[in-house]
N, C-alpha and C positions, 0 to 999 in steps of 0.2 A: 298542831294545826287548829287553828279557829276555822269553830261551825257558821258558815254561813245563815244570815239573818232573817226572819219574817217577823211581822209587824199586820197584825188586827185589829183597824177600828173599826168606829160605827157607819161610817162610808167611806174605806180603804182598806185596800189590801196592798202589802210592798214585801217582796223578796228579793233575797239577793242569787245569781246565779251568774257562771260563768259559762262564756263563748268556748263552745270546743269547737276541733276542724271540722265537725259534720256539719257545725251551725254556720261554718265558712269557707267559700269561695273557694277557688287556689290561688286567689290572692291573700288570703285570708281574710276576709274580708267578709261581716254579716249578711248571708243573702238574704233576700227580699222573703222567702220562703220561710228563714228562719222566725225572722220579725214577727212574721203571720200567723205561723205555728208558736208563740210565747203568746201572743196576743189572746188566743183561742184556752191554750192553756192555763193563762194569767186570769182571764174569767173560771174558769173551770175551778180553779185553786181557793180566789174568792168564796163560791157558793160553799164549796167543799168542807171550808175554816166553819161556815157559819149552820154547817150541820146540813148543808141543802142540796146531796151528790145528784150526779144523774138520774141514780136509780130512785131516790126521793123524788125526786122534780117529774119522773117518769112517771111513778106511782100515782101522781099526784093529777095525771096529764097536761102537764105544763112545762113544757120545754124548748129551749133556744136553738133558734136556728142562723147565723149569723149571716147577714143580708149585704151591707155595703158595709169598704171598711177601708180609710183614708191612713198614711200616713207621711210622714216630713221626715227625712235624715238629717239632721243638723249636722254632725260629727258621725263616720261613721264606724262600727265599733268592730274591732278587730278578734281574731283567735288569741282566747289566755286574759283578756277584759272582765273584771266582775262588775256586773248591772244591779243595780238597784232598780228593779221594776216595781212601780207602781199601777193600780189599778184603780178607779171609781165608777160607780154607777154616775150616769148623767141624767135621769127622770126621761121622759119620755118624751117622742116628739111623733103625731098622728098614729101610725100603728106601729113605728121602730123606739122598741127601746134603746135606750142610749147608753154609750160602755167608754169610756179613756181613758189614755196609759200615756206614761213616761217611763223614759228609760235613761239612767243619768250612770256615768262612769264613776269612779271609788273619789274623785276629787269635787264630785257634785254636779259638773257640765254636763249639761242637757244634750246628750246623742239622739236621741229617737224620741217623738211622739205621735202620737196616734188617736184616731177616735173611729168610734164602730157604732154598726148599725144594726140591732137582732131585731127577729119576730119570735114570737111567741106561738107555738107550734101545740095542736093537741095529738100525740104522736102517736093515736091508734087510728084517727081518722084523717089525718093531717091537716085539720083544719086551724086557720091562722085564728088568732085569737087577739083581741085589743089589750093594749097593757093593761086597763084599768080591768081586766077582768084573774090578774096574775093577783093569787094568793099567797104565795109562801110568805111573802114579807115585801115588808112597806120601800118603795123604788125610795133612795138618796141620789143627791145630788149632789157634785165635784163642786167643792167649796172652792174653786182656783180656778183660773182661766186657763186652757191646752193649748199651746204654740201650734197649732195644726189645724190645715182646715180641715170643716166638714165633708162628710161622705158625700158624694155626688153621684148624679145619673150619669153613666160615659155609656156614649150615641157613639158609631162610628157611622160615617158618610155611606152614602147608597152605591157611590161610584172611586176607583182609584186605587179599589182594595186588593193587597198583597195575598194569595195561597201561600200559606208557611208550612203546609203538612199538615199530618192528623197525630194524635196521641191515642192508645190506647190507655182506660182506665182500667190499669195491674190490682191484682190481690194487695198488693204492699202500698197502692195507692188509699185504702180503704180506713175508714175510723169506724169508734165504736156505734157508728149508726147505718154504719153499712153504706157508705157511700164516700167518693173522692174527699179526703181531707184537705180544710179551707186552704192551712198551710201549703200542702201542695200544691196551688193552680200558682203560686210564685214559680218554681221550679219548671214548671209548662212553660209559663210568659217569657222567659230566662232563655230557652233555652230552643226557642221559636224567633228570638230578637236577632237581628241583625248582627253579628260576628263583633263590629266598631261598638254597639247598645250596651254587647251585656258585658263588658271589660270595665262599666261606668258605673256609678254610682246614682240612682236618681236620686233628685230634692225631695219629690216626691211620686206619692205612687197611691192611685186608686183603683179597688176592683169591685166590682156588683156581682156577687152570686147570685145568678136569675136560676136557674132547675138545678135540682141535686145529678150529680153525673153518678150511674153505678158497674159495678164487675163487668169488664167488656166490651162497653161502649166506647165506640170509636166518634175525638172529638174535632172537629174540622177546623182548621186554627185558619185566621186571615185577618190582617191587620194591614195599617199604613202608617208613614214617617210623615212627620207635620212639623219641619224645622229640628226642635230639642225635643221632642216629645214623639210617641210611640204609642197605638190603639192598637189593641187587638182584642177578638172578638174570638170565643169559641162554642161550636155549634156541636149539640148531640143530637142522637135521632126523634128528640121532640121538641127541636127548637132550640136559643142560644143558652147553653151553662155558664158563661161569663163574661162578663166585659173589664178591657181594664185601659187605664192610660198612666205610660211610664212619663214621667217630667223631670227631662238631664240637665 
């Protein structure tokens, strides 16, 4: 058996991994959830190569908290698929650093891309921080242009809007900061859609994580259908934890 690949430059990170059933559907099929949660990880991995873990970047108080985050299915990628994921820093744009990925099949075609939007977080006061004030090392920039657009603000209308239910956020929903994993609000959205929505594939798919959701809270989902596409909105007890818009 050949060990699957990683690959460290000076502004990249690329590994290879393979789709299991947990990452797909019962179609088999990569959910939206999975994407989100490689995405989160694929940064993580990054810092990690270059000496720079959580608990460093903690120590440090300087840490990410990821804010909006775009991406495009071209092709999309099935269970038993090995990925070539790539990562780059994008340098920074007002108070969001900037983060994108590719995700290419074993013959090179371009299935997934993506691009993200973090803040800079001081995690004993949480107070947000300007990129230019991040130490650990000098922000790169993606020598390549991303098939994918930018992160965007997704507004849903004041009027028209759907009651999908509420979610509670579970212990198993939890990451190592103690609160709702990014990756999980895919599996919320998924499963709050419209019966015909989530058998589909989106083109594309944007969410803004507005407040961290934590153990307990209960989060009020309401969205609306706008032709091919799909907003929904989810509210905790201090306001909305996310917004997102599906585009079939």
């Amino acid at each position: 058996m050949e060990s699957f690949k990683q690959n460290l430059t000076e502004n990249s990170y690329s590994r290879q991994e393979e789709l299991t059933f947990w990452d797909c559907d019962r179609d088999q099929k990569a959910r939206v959830a999975a994407l989100l949660s490689k995405m989160a990880v694929f940064a993580g991995y990054d810092y990690d190569a270059r000496g720079l873990t959580h608990q460093v970047l903690y120590d440090r108080r300087e840490v990410f908290l990821l804010s909006r985050a775009a991406l495009r299915i071209h092709v999309c990628p099935q269970a038993g698929d090995v990925l070539d994921i790539t990562t780059w820093e994008n340098g920074a744009r007002g108070a969001h650093m900037q983060r994108v990925f590719e995700m290419r099949d074993q013959t090179g075609r371009l299935c997934v891309s993506a691009k993200s939007d973090w803040i800079l977080v001081d995690p004993l006061t949480r107070k947000i921080l300007r990129p230019n004030s991040f130490t650990a090392k000098a922000l790169t920039v993606c020598p390549k242009e991303i098939d994918c657009p930018a992160p965007r603000k997704v507004v849903l209308p004041k009027t028209g809007l759907e009651e999908l239910g509420t979610r509670i956020v579970r212990w198993s929903d939890l990451d190592g900061n103690g609160h709702l994993f990014s990756g999980n609000y895919g599996d919320i959205i998924w499963d709050a859609l419209p019966a015909g929505l989530q058998e589909r594939t989106p083109q594309e798919f944007y969410i803004n994580y507005c407040k961290e959701a934590t153990l307990g809270e209960e989060l009020r989902l309401v969205g609306v259908r706008e032709g091919e596409t799909f907003r929904m909105e989810g509210f905790g007890s201090d306001g909305a934890c996310f917004s997102s818009l599906c585009v079939f």
